[in-house]
C-alpha positions as CSV (number, residue, x, y, z in Angstrom):
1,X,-14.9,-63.4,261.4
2,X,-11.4,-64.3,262.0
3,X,-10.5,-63.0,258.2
4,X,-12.4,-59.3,259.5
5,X,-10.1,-59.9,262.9
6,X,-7.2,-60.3,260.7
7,X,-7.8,-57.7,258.4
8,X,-8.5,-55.0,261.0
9,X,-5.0,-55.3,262.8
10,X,-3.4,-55.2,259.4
11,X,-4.9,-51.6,258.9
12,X,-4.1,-51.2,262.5
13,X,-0.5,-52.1,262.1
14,X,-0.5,-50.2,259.1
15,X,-2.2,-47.1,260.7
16,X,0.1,-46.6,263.2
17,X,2.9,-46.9,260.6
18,X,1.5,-44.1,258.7
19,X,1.0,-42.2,261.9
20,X,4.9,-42.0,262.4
21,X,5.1,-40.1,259.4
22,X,2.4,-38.2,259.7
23,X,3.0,-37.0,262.9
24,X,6.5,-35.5,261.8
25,X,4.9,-34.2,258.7
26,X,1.9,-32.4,260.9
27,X,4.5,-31.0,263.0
28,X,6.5,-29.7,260.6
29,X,3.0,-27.6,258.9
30,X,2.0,-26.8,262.2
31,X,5.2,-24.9,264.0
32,X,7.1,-24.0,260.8
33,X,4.2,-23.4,258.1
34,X,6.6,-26.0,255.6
35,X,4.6,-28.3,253.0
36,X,7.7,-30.7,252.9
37,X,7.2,-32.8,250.0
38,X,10.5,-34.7,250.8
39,X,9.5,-37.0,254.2
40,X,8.8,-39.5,251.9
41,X,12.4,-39.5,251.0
42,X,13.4,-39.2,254.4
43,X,11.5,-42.4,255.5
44,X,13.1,-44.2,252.3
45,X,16.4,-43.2,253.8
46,X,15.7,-44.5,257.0
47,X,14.5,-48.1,255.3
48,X,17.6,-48.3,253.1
49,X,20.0,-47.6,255.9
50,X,18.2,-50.1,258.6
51,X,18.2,-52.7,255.6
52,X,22.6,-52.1,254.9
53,X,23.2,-52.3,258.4
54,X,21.1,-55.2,259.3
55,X,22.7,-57.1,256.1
56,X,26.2,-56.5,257.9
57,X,25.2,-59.1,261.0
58,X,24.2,-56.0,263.4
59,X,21.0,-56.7,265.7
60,X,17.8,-55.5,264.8
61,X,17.6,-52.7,266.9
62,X,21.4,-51.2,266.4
63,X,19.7,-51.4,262.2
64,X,16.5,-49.4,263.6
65,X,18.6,-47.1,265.5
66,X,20.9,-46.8,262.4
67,X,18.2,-45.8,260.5
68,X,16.5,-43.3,262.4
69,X,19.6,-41.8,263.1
70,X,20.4,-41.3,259.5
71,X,16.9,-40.0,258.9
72,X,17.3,-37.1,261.6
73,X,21.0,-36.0,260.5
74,X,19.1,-36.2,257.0
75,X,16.6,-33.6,258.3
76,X,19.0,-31.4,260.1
77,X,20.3,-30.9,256.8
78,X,18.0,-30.4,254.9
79,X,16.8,-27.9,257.3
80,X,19.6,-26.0,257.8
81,X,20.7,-25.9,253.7
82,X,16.8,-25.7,252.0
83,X,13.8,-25.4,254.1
84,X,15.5,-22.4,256.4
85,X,15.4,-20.1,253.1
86,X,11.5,-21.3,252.4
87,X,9.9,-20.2,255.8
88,X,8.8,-16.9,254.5
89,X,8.2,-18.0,250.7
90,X,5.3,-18.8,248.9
91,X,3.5,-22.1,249.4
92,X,4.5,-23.4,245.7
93,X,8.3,-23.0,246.2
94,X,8.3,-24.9,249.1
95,X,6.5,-27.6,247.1
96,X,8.5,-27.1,244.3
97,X,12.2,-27.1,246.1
98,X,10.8,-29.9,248.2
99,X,9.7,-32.1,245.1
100,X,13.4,-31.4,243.6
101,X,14.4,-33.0,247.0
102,X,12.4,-35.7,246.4
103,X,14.1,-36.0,242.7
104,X,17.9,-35.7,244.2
105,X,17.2,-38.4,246.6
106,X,15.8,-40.9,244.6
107,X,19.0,-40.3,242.5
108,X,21.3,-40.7,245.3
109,X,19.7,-43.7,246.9
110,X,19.8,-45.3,243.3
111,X,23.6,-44.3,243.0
112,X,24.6,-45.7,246.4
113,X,22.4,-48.7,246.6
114,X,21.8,-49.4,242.9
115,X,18.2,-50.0,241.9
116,X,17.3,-53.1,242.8
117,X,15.4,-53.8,246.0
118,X,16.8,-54.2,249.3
119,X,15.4,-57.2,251.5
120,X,15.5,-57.0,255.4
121,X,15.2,-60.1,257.2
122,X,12.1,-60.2,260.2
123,X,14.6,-60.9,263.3
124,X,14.4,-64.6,264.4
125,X,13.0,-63.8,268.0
126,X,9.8,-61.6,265.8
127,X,9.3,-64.4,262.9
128,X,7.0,-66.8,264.3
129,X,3.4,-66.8,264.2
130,X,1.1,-66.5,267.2
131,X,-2.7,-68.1,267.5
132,X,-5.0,-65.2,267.8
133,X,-9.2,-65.9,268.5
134,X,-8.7,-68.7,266.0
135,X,-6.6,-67.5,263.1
136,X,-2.7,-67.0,263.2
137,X,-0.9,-63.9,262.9
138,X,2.5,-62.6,262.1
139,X,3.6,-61.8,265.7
140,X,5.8,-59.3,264.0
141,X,3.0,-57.0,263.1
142,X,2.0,-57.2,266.8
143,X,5.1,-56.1,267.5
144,X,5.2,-52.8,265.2
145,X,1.2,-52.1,266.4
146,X,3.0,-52.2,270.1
147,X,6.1,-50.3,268.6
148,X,3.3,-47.4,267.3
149,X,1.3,-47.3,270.1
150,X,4.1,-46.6,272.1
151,X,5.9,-44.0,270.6
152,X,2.8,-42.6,270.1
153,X,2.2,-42.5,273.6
154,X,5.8,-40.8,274.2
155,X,5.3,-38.4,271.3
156,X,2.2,-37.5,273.4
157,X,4.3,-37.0,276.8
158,X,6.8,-34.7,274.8
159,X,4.1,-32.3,273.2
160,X,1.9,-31.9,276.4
161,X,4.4,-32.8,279.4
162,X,7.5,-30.8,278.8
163,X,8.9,-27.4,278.0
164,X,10.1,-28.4,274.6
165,X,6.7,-29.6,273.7
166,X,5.1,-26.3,275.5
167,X,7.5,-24.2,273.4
168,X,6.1,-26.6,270.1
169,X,2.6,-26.4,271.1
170,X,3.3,-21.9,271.7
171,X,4.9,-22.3,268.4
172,X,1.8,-23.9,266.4
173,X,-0.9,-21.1,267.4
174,X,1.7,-17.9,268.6
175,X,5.0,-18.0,266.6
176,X,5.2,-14.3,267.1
177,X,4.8,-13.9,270.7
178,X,7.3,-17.3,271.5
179,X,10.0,-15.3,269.1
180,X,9.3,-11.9,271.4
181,X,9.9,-13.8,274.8
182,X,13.1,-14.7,273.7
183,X,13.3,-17.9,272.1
184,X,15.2,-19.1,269.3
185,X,12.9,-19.7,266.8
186,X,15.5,-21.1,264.0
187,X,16.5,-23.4,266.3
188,X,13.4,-24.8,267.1
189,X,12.4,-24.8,263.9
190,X,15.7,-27.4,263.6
191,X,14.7,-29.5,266.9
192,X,11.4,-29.8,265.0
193,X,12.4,-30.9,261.8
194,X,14.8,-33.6,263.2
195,X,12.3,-35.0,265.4
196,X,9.9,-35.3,262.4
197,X,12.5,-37.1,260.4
198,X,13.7,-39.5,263.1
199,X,10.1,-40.7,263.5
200,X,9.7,-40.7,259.1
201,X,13.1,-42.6,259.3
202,X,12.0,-44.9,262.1
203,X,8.8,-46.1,260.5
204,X,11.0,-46.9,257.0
205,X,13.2,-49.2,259.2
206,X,10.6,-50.9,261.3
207,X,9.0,-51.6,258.0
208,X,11.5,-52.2,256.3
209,X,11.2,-56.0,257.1
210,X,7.5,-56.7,255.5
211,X,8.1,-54.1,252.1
212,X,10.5,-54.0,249.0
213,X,13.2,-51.3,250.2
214,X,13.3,-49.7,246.9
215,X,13.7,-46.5,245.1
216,X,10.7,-44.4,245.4
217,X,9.1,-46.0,247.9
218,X,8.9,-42.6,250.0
219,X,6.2,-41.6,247.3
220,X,4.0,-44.1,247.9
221,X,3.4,-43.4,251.1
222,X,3.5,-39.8,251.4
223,X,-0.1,-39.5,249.8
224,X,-1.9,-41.7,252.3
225,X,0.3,-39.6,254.9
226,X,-1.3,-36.7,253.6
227,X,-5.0,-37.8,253.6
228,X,-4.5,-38.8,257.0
229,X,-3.4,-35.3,257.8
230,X,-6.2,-33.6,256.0
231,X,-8.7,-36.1,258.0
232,X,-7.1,-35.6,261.1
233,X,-6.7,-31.7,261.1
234,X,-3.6,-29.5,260.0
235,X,-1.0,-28.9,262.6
236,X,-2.3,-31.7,265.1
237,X,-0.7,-34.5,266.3
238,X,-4.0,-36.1,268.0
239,X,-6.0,-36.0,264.7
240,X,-2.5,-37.2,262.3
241,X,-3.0,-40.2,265.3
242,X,-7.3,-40.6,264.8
243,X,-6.7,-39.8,260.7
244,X,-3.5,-41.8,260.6
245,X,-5.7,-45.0,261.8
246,X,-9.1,-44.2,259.6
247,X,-6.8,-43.9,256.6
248,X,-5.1,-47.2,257.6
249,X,-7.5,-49.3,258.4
250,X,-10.3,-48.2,255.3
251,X,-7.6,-48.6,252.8
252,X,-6.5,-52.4,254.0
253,X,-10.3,-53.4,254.3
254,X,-10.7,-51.9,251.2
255,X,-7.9,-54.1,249.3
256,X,-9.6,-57.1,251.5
257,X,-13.3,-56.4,250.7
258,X,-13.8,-54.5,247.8
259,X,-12.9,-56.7,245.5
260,X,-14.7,-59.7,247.0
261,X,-18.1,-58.1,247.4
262,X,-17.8,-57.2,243.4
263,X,-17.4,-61.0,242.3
264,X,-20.8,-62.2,242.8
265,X,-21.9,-59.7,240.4
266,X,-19.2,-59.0,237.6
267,X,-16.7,-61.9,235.9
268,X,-13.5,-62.3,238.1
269,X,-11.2,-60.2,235.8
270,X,-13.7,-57.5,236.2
271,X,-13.6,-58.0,239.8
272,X,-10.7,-57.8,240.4
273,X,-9.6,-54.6,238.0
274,X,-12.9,-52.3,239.5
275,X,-12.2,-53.4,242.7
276,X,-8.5,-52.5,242.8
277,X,-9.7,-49.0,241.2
278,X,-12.5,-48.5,244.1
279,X,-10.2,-49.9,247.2
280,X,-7.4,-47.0,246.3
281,X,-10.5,-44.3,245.6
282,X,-11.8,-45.6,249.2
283,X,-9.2,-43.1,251.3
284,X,-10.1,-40.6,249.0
285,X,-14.0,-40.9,249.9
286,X,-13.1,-40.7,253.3
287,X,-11.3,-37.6,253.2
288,X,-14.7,-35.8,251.2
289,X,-16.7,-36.8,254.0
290,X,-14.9,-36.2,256.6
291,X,-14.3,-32.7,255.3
292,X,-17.9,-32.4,254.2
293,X,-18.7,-32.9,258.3
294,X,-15.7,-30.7,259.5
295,X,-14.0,-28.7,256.9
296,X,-10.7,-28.1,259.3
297,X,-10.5,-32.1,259.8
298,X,-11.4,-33.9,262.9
299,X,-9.0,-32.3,265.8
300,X,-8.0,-29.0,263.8
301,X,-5.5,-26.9,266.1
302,X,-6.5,-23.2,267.0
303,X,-5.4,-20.2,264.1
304,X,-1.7,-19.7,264.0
């Protein structure tokens, strides 16, 4: 039981993680119509930043700061220089510039940093252990579930409590009409963008201290950040929240469970290969039957 306990606020953890990025990337599809290929490389840059400025001596939080900082001036320009010319393209180019984005990143991160992995220490206050039901657990993690949950929570505030997230919300369903009443669209676009990289940029630096900072790192998580939009519903930030958490918490039990159940009936080698094969198919079988029962996801957002 304690193992199940433990397991379930690793997805958790995990989850809300993924939400961070997801909710950018959601909000990018939903008010600009972008498929940005390149968050993952903005939540890299956000990891190796925190990770340089924590190795100087600077408290944890001026690193996370530093990080999420760099991410959003990161995002600005890329708006500004790639994704502005894309609005009114073709689906594919905007995959295809943003995946050269991807390519130019991981080359500059590896020029500046060098390829070998970047280590960020858990800050002394965060590293202990804390006795939970009966098993211990890395009071860290509590932390960045509290972390998630939180800005979750103020993500929520922005969107539904004021003007900016009323212009954002106008923006997902009625782009034309919020252009007519006299609002600056390409700005907005910009606001939007920036706030999605600061929150892909803050999830590389709170995780930063429990993962390898290394090159390519963004790519790895961009695909679970994109089931968990599917699942959740294009364009909304409550389902990239419900589909961010599904995704997180199947594909840690998964890794936990999967392979275990299998060892009572094949040899351990076997086990072990079939059930690492299954756990990272597990996601993927979430996303069929979710879209089997709602083809527009879980909390879809009305027709743009």
């Amino acid at each position: 039981m304690s193992l199940a306990l433990e397991q379930l606020l690793n997805g958790l953890q995990f989850g809300v993680m993924i939400f961070l990025l997801a909710a950018g990337l959601t909000l990018v599809f939903g008010i600009m119509g972008v498929i940005n290929l390149a968050h993952g490389s903005i939540y890299m840059l956000g990891a190796f930043v925190a990770a340089s400025v924590a190795g100087t001596g600077a408290p944890f939080v001026v690193a996370v700061l530093a990080g999420a900082a760099a991410a959003g001036l990161a995002g600005i320009a890329i708006e500004l220089v790639v994704i502005r010319r894309l609005y009114a393209r073709h689906h594919l180019d905007q995959v295809l510039a943003t995946f050269a984005l991807i390519l130019i990143a991981n080359d500059g991160v590896s020029m500046i940093w060098g390829k070998t992995p970047l280590n960020m220490a858990v800050p002394a206050a965060l590293s202990p252990a804390v006795t939970l039901g009966g098993f211990i657990y890395p009071a860290y993690r509590l932390v960045l579930i509290a972390a998630g949950i939180l800005i979750a929570a103020a993500l929520y505030v922005l969107i539904s409590r004021t003007r900016l997230g009323m212009l954002i919300r106008a923006g997902a369903t009625h782009r034309e009409t919020v252009a007519a009443l006299g609002v600056d669209i390409s700005r907005l676009n910009t606001v939007v963008f920036a706030l999605g990289a600061v929150l892909a940029g803050t999830a590389g630096a709170l995780l930063a201290p429990i993962l390898a900072v290394q090159v390519g790192m963004g790519e790895q998580i961009l695909i679970l950040t994109f089931v968990a939009i599917i699942v959740g519903g294009l364009g909304s930030i409550r389902g990239a929240f419900a589909g961010a958490l599904l995704v997180g918490v199947v594909d840690t039990l998964g890794r936990a469970y999967i392979p275990v159940i299998l060892k009572p009936i094949a040899k351990p080698e076997i086990a072990d290969s079939l059930g690492g094969g299954l756990s990272a198919v597990a996601i993927y079988v979430l996303m069929a039957i979710v879209l089997v029962w709602k083809p527009r996801g879980l909390f879809p957002v009305g027709p743009r």
